[in-house]
C-alpha positions as CSV (number, residue, x, y, z in Angstrom):
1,X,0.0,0.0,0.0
2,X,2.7,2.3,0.6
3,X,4.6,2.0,-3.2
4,X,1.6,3.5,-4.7
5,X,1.2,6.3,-2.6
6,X,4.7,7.1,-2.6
7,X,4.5,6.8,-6.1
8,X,1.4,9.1,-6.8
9,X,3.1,11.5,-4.5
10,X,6.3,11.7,-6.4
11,X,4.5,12.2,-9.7
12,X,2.2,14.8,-8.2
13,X,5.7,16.5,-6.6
14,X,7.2,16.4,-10.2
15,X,4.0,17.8,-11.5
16,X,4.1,20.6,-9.3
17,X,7.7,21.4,-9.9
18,X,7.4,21.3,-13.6
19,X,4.7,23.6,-13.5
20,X,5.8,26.0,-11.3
21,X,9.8,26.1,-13.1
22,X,7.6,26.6,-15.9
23,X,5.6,29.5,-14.9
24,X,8.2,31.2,-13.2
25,X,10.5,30.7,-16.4
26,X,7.0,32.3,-18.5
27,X,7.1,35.2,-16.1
28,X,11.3,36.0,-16.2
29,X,10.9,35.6,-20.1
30,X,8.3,38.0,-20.1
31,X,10.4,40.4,-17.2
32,X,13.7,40.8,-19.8
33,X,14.5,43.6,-21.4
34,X,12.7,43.7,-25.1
35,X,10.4,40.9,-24.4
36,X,7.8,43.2,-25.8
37,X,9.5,44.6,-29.1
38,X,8.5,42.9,-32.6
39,X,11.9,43.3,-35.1
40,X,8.6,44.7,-37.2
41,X,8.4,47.4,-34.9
42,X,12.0,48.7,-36.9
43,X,10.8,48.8,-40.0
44,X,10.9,52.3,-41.3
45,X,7.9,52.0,-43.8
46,X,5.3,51.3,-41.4
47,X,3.3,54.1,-40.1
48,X,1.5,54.3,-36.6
49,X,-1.0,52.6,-37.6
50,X,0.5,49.5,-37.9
51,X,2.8,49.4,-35.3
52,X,-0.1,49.9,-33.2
53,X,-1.5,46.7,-34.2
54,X,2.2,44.7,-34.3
55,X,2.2,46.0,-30.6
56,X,-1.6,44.4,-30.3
57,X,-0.5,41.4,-31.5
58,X,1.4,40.7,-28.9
59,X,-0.4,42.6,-26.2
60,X,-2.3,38.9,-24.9
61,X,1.3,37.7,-24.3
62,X,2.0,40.2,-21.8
63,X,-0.7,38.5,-18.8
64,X,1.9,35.6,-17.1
65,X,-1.1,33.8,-16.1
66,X,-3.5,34.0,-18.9
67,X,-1.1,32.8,-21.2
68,X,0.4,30.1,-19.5
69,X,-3.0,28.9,-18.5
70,X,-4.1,29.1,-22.1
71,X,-0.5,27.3,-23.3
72,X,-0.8,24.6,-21.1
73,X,-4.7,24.3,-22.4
74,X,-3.7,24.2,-25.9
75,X,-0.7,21.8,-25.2
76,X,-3.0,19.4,-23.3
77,X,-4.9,19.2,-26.4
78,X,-1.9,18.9,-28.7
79,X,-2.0,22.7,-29.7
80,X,1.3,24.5,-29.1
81,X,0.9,27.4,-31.0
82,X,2.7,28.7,-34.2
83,X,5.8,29.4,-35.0
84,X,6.8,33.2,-35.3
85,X,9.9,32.9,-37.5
86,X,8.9,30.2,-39.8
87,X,4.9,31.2,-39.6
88,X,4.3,27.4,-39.3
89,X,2.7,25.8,-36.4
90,X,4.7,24.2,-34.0
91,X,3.3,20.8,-34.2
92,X,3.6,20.0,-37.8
93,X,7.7,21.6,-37.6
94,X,7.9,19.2,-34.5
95,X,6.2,16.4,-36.3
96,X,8.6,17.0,-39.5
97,X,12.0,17.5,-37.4
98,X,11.1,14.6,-35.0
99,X,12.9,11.5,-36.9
100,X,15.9,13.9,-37.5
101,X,15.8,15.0,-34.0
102,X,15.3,11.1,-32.6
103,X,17.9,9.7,-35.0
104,X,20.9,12.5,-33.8
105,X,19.9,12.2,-30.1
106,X,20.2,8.1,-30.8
107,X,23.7,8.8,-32.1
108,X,24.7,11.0,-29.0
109,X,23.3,8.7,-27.0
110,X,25.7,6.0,-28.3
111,X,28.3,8.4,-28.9
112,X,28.4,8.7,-25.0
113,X,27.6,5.2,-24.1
114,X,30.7,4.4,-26.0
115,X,33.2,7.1,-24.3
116,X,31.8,6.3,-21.1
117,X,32.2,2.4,-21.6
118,X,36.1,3.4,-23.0
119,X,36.9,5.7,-20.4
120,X,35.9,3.4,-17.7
121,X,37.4,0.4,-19.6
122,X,40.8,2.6,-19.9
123,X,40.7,3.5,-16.8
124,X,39.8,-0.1,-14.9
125,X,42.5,-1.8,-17.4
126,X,45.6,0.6,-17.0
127,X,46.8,1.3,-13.4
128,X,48.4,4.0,-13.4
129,X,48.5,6.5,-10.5
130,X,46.4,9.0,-10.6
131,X,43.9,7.5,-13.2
132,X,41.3,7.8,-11.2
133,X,41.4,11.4,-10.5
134,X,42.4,12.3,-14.4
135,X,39.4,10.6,-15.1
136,X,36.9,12.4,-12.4
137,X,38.4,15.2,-13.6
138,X,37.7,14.9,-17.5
139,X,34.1,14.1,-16.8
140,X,33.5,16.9,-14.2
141,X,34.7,19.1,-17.3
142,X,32.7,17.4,-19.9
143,X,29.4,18.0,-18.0
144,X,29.9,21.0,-16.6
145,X,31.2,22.6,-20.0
146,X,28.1,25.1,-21.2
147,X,26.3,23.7,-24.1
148,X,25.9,27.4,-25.9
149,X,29.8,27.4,-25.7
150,X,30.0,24.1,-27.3
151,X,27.6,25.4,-29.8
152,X,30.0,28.4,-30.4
153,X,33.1,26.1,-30.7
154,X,31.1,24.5,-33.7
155,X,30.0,27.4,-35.1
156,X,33.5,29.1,-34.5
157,X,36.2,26.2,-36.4
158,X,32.7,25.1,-38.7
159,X,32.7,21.6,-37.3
160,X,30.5,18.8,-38.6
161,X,27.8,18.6,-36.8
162,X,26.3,15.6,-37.9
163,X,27.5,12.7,-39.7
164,X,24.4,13.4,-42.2
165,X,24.8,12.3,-46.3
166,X,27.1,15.3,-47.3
167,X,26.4,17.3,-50.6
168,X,28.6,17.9,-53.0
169,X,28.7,21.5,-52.6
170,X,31.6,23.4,-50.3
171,X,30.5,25.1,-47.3
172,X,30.6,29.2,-47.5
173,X,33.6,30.3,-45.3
174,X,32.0,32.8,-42.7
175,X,32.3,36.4,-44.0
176,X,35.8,37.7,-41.8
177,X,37.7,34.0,-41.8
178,X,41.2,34.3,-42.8
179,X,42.5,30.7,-42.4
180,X,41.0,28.6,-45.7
181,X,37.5,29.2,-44.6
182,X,37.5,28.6,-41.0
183,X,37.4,31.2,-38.4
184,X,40.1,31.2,-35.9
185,X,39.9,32.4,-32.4
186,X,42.7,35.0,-32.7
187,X,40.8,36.5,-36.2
188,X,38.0,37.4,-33.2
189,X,40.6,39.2,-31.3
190,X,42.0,41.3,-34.5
């Protein structure tokens, strides 16, 4: 008798954390500076008139609880709203992206199954002094490295970021690189 109430209790706790990191992620979002601005708002050919109604637009936004009461509605019912930059709803660019998304996470998945399994295999297998702490260190760097600043590294030397079929045509080298198409860290500096 006790598992399934400890059970339903731990699932209502993670309900009520989810929700409330959610809400109180809705309302910082909406607290930062230029939550309210449209990029539509800078265009020089619109007059008052429409600005006023870009500003509308977005006016229902601005209630924290009305909106995430009415996003949690429409996600319940598998409605998440449209996309702003690709004027697509959200479900149909998830639905589309899904077996692309499901087949990288797969591979990363495995990807860190496999350095895991090494490392530990390396490290059980070679006795040397000191190992042991090389290793903790390694992985305390790995997962407490910031994901944007992995992104940047990518973006930054133009790493593969996907062992997806490659086309025939070359990359663009980014607009200031200087060393055969990639980007250096010192070109940042100059």
């Amino acid at each position: 008798m006790k598992i399934p109430f400890r059970l339903a209790r731990l699932l209502l706790t993670l309900t009520v954390v989810f929700a409330a990191g959610g809400f109180l992620g809705a309302t910082l979002v909406r607290w930062a500076p230029g939550f309210d601005t449209d990029e539509r708002e800078l265009d020089p050919r619109l007059g008052a008139t429409a600005l006023e109604a870009v500003r509308r637009e977005r006016a229902a936004e601005r209630e924290v609880v009305a909106f995430y009461t009415r996003h949690l509605r429409g996600m319940l019912s598998g409605e998440f709203g449209e996309s702003r930059a690709l004027g697509a709803p959200v479900r149909d660019l998830l639905a589309d992206r899904l077996p692309v998304t499901a087949r990288l996470a797969a591979m990363g998945l495995a990807a860190g199954w496999l350095a895991g399994l090494a490392s530990a295999a390396a490290a059980g297998l070679v006795r040397i002094p000191g190992s042991g702490a090389l290793a903790s260190v390694l992985a305390a760097l790995a997962s407490s490295v910031p994901v944007a600043l992995l992104s940047f590294a990518v973006l930054l030397w133009q790493l593969p970021v996907c062992l997806c079929e490659s086309t025939d045509t070359p990359a663009t080298p980014l607009p200031n690189s200087r060393h055969n198409g990639r980007l250096s860290p010192l070109a940042l500096a100059a």
